[in-house]
Structure formats: C-alpha cells, structure tokens
N, C-alpha and C positions, 0 to 999 in steps of 0.2 A: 430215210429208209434206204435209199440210193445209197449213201457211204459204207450204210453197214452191208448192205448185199456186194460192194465194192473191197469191203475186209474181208467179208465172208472169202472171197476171190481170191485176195492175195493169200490167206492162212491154206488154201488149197493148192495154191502155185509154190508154197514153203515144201507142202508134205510132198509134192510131186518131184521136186527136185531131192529130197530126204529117200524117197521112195528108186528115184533114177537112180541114185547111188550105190546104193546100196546092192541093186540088183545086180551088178558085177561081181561081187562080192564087200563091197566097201564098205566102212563102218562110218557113221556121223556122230557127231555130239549130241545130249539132251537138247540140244539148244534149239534143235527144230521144233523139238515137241512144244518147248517153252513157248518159241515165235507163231504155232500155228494157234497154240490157245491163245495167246494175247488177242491176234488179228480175229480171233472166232467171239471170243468175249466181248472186246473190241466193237465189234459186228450187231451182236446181241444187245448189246447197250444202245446202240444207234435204233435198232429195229423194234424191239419190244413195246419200250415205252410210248414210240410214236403210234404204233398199230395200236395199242390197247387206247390212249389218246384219242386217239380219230374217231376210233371204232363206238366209242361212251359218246363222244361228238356228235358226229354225223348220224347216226342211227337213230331212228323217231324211238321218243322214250317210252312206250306201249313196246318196243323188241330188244331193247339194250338188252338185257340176258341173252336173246336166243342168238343176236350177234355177236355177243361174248361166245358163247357156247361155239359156236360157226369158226372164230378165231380159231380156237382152240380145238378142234376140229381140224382144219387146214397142216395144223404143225402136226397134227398125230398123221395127217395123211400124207407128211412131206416126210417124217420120221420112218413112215413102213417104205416109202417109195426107196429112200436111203438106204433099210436093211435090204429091200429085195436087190439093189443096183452095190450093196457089198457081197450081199451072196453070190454075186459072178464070181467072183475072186479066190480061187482053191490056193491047193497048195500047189496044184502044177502050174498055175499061171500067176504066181505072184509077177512077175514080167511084166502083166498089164495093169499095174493098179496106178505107174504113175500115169497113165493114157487117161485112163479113169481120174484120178485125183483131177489133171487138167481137163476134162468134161464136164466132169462139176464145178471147176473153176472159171471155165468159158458161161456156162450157164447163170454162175452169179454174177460175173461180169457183165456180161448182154443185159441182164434185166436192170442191174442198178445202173446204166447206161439210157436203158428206156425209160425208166424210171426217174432219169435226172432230165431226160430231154422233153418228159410230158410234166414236168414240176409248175409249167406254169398255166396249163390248160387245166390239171387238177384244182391248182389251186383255185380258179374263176371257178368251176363246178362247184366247190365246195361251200359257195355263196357267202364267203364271208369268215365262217367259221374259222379260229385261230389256235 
C-alpha cells in the first residue's frame, strides 16, 4: 500500500509541474496527462487489491460486510474531501493549483512513508495473517 500511496505522489508531482507551466502561459504535451494516469493507475493496482485483502482477512467473519461496506466508505469520503479541495480552484486563481497538486502530493508521500516505516510492527499485529 506504501508504493501505491508513493505513485499516487509522484502522478501529482507530474500534474504539478504540467500545471507550473503552463500558468505562464506555456503549452505541454498529452504526455503529462498519459504519465499522471499511468503513476495513479499504477498506485490503484498497488492499493486496492491489498486493502480489500486484508480487510476480508483480518476482520472477524460475523463483520466482513460491514468492513467491506466501511472500505468503501472511506473512498467515497476521500472522493468528496477531493471535490471540496478542487472547488478552491476558480478561474481567478488557477495560479494555485500547482501549490495544490503538490499538497496532495506531499500528503501521499508522508503516509506512504509512514506507512512503509510501520510495515513491520503491522505486520506482528496482524498475528500471522498473509
């Protein structure tokens, strides 16, 4: 889950430099758009499988639904927290969105960071389970 929160980062540090550029007036290639899906899909591949994984794992099977359901859940409340931190961004201040792209790039950074440096205390928690 760490490398995909780690892509997740870099495909934001892609749009942010896509986004610096431009704000001059300068033009870039499709090829960011291409680089920032890859690194997000990328990211997606790494994160999904293993949350859904763990989540069917570790949860006592009398609640496996309802912490499925809680997953899913989590992404609908990290999806709206997204729209309301894109609705900063008008048309007078496109100026800030590469600030922005790098905030939310700093932020997947940081946790796939923590997230790789507590890989091995999780795993003793997790008593076993593979």
């Amino acid at each position: 889950m760490s490398v995909g929160l780690l892509l997740l980062a870099v495909g934001f540090v892609v749009v942010a430099l896509a986004a610096q550029r431009t704000h001059g007036g300068g033009k870039v290639w499709p090829t960011w758009l291409v680089l920032t899906y890859l690194f997000h899909v990328f990211g997606e591949l790494c994160v999904s499988p293993v949350g859904l994984s763990s989540v069917t794992k570790l949860a006592p099977a009398r609640l496996v639904g309802q912490m499925m359901g809680i997953w899913f859940l989590a992404a609908s409340v990290g999806n709206m927290a997204a729209g309301l931190f894109a609705g900063e961004v008008t048309g007078e201040n496109t100026g800030d969105m590469a600030a922005k792209f790098l905030q939310v790039a700093a932020v997947g950074a940081v946790t796939g960071i923590v997230l790789l440096a507590l890989n091995k205390p999780v795993r003793r928690w997790m008593g076993g389970v593979e």
